[in-house]
N, C-alpha and C positions, 0 to 999 in steps of 0.2 A: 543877780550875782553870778548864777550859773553861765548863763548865757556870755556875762561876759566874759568870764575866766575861757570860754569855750572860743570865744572871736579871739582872742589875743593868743590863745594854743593854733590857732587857723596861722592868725597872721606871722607868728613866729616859725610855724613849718614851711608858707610860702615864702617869707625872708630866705629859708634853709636853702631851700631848693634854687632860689634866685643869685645866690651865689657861686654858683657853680653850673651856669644858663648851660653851658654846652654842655656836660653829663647828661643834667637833669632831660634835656632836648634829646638826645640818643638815649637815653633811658624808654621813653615817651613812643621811637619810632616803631616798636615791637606791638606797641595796643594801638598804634594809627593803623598801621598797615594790616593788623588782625583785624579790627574793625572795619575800614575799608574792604575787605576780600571777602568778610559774612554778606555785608551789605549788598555791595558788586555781585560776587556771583551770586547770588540770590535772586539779581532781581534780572540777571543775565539768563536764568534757569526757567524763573517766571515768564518773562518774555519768549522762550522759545517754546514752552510748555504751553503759554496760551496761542501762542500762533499754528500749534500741531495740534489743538483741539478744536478751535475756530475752523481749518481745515475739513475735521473730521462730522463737525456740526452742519458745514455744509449739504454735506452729501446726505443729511437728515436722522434725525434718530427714531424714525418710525420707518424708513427702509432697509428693504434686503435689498443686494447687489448681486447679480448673477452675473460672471465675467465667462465669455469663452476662452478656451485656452487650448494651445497643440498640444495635442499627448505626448509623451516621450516617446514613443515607439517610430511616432511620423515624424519627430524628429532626426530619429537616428536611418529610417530610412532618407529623409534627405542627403543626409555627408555619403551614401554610397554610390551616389552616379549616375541611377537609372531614373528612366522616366516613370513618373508615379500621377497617380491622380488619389488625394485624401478628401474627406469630409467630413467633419469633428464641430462640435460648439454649440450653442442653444438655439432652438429652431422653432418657426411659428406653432408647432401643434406643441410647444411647451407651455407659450403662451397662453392657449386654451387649457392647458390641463392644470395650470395654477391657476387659471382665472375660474375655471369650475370646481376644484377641488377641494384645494386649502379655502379652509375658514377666515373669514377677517380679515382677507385682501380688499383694499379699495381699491386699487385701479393696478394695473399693469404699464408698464411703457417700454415699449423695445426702442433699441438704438442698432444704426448699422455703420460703422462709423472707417470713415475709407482716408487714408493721407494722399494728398495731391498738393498741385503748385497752385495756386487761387492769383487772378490774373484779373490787373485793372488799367486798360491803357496801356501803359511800358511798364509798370508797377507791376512787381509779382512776390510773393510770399507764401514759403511752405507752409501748409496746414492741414487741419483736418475736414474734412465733411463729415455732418452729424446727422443721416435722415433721421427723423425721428418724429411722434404723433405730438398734439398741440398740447397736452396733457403732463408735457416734459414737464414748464413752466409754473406746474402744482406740486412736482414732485421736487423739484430742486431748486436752489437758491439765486433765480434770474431776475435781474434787475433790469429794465425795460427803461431802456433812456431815451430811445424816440422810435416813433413808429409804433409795430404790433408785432405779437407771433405767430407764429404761424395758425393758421387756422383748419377746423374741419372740412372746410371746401378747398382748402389749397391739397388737403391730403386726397381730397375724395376723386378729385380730377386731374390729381398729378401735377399741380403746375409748379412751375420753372421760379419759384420765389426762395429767396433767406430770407436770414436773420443774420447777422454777424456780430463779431464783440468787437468792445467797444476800440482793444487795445490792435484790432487788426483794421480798423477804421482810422487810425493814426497815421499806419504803413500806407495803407494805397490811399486814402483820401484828405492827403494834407490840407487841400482847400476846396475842393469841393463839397456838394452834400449829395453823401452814399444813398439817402433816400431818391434820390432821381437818377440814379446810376447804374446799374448792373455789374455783374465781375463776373469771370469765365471761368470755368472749370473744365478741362480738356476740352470739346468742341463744346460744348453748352453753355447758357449764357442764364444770368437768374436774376431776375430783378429782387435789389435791398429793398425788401418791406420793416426792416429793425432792425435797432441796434442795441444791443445788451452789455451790462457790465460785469465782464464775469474775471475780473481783478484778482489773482492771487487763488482763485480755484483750481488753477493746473492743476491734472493729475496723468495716471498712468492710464490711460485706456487704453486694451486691446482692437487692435484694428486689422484689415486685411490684409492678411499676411505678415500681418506681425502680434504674435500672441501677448507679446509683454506690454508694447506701444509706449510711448514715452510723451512726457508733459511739452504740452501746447496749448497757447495760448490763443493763436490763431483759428479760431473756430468759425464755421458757419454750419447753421442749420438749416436742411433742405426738410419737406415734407419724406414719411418714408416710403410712401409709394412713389415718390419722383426718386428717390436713390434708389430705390429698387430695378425701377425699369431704366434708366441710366447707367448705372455701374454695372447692376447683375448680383450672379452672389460667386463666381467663379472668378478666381486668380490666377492669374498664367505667369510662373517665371520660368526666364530662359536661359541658360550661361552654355559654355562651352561643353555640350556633351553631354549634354542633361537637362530634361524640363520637366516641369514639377507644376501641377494646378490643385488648388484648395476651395473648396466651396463651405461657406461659412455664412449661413442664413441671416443668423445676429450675431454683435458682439457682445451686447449686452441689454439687462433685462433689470428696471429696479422696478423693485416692487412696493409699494407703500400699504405698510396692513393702517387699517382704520384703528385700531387701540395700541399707544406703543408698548403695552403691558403684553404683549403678544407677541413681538418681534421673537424674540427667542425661541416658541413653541413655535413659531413661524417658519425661521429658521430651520430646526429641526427638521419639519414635515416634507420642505420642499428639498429640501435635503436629501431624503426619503426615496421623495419622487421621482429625480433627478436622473439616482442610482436606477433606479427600476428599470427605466427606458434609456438610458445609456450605457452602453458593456463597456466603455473605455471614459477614464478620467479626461472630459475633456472641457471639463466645467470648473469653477470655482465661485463658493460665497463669502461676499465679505458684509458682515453688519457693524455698521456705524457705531450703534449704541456699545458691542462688546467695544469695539476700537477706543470708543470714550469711555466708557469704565477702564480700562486696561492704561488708557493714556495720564487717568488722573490716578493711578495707582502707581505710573511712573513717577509723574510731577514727586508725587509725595518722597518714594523712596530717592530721587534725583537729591529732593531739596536737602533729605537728610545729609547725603553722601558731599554735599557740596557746603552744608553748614558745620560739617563734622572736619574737614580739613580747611576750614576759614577759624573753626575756633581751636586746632592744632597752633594755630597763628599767634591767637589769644595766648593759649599757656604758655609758646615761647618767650612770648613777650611779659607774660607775669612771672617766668623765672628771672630774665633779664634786672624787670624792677627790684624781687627778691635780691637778688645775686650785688645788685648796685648798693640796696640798703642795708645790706651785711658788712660790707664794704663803707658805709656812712658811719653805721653805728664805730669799728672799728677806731674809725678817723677821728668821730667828736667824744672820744670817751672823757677826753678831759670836762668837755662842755657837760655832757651828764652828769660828771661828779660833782661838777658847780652846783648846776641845778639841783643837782639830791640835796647838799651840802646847803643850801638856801632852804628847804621844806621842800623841794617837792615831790610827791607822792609817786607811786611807782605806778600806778595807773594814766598819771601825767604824761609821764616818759611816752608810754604806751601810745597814748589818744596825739601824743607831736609825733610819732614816725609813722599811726596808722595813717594820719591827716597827711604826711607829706608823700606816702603810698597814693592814696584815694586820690589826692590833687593832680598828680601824673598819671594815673589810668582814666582818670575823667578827663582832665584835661585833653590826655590822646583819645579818649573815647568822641570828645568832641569834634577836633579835628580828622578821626577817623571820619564822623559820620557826614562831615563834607563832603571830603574825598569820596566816599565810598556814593554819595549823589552824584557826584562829578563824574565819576569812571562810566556808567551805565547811560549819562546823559550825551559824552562823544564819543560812547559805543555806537549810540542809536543814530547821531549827527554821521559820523564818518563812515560807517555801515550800512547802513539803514535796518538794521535787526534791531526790532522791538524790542524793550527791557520794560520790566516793571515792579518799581519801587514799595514795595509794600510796608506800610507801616507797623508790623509784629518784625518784620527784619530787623527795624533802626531800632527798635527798644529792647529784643531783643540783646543786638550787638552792644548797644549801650548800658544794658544791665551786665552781661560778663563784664566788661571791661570794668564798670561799677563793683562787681563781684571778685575779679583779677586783682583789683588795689587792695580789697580788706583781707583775702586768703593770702598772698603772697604779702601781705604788710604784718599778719599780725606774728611771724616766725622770728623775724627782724625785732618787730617794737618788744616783744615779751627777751629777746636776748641782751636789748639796752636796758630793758627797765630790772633785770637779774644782776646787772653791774653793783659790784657794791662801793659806796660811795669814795670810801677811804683811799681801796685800789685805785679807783678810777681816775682821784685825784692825785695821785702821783706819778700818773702819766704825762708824759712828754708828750 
């Protein structure tokens, strides 16, 4: 009996609403579009949030990252004119003194890492050379798509081999196979023993003569004794009236400790050390693992700040409801007086304008939560930036919206159901 007094109060609040399709539809747009924008940016925030950790995950979270860097001083001697010669940045006997010093280091890997034009045939593309030991390949996230890398004996006797990625084998060898080919680097020639897939790992590496270096994809990895004895460690530039050379041993040095519960005091130590044997700032560390705690403490405060002005959206849109059904009750006073005037109960009243509330914020709540699929799915189509759709987002958004219809309905329903019959019935 209850239940059915309860369908027939449903079906007489969606009649309500159904007569007047175009209010009730502009009523509705205020919880679609709030819904939609929880959902959307959220999973817009998600998506960029996972793709700056993935990044960060690369680079490992049992390493430290030792970057060289120009000190300010050899800086500002540069902009004045005269010929100088500096020498700044991490250098082989660091190497040694972190591999015997600090505790908990597993291996070492220097990097010397130089930008040139890399030459195949008439094909040529800027990039970087990356000498570096065979041990790279444990420390960081290289994917080995054909071929080998580099080896102990390539390093031991210098020779003339890469490794190349994969996205710079696209550029010079549309049809050929880089495995039987070689490519030039100013006079030198290096035969492709591998190709690697290092997709989306760009980053900033400092390089020769340039401290800050900037994202390339274009890599090859030579042995680091064959860059060594090929490039040197001295940089000559020359402009009008002025010449300037740098010598810069390494650019860089990761370090991978054996326990990643260690990185931190890791950190620290060599930290320490650094200072000790360098009088000028000419170093920098960066660890992984801080970068990921620090990145998932963004995500979090992000998702707040981007759920906080998506459900701004929401209470616009549940005053609008409010504001419409103020505006109903007004309208059907006559029709309440009837109904009191028949029996029915003032709780009645109540449960047909909470129902024709809840029917438009669900309603748009569902409609939102299409949309709100939709927006993120040709974000990702038209863009190519990852989004991702979390399911606490869509129940979430569809509990306010759920929640917007009974807060913003029950102000309304308790003002129709205070009508008293007699008045109401003598309305026009």
């Amino acid at each position: 009996m209850i239940s059915s007094h309860f369908l027939n109060t449903v079906q007489l609040g969606i009649k309500s609403l159904l007569l007047h399709k175009l209010r009730s539809g502009l009523t509705m747009l205020g919880i679609i579009f709030g819904v939609c924008s929880v959902i959307a940016m959220l999973a817009i925030g998600e998506g960029a949030s996972y793709e700056a950790q993935e990044r960060i995950k690369r680079l490992g979270s049992e390493n430290i990252i030792v970057n060289s860097i120009k000190p300010p001083e050899d800086n500002q001697q540069n902009s004045s004119g005269r010929s100088f010669s500096v020498e700044y940045g991490i250098t082989y006997k660091d190497v040694t003194r972190i591999q015997d010093t600090i505790p908990g280091v597993e291996r070492v890997v220097p990097m010397r890492i130089i930008r040139e034009n890399i030459r195949f045939d008439r094909s040529q593309e800027s990039g970087q050379v990356i000498g570096t030991l065979p041990s790279y390949s444990l420390v960081q996230n290289v994917d080995l798509v054909a071929g080998r890398f580099l080896t102990p004996t390539d390093e031991r006797f210098q020779r003339n081999v890469c490794v190349i990625t994969e996205d710079l084998v696209r550029k010079l060898f549309p049809y050929q196979d880089p495995l039987k080919s070689a490519v030039r680097v100013k006079e030198s020639y290096y035969d492709v023993v591998g190709v690697v897939d290092e997709t989306g790992t760009s980053e900033q590496r400092p390089q020769m003569g340039d401290s800050q270096g900037e994202a390339v994809d274009n890599n090859i990895y030579i042995p680091l004794s064959t860059a060594r004895s090929r490039f040197g460690e001295m940089l000559v530039k020359r402009s009008s009236g002025s010449m300037s050379a740098e010598r810069v041993e390494l650019h860089r040095l990761i370090i991978r400790m054996a326990d990643p519960n260690a990185v931190i005091s890791g950190e620290q130590q060599i930290q320490h050390l650094l200072n000790h044997f360098h009088n000028k700032k000419d170093f920098e560390l960066i660890v992984p693992l801080q970068l990921l705690r620090e990145a998932e403490a963004t995500k979090r405060m992000f998702n707040i700040v981007l759920g906080s002005i998506a459900a701004i959206s929401l209470l616009v849109g549940g005053i609008g409801i409010m504001n419409i059904m103020l505006a109903t009750v007004t309208e059907r006073t006559r029709e309440i007086g009837v109904r009191r005037a028949l029996g029915a109960k003032r709780k009645d009243i109540i449960v047909q304008f909470l129902i024709e509330t809840i029917v438009l914020s669900i309603g748009g709540g569902i409609i939102g939560i299409l949309l709100g699929i939709l927006v993120p799915v040709c974000v990702s189509y038209f863009t190519e930036m990852k989004t991702i759709i979390t399911a606490w987002s869509v129940f979430l958004a569809f509990g306010i919206s759920g929640l917007t219809g009974i807060i913003f309905g029950i102000y309304p329903a308790s003002q129709a159901a205070k009508l008293d019959p007699i008045d109401a019935l003598r309305q026009e």
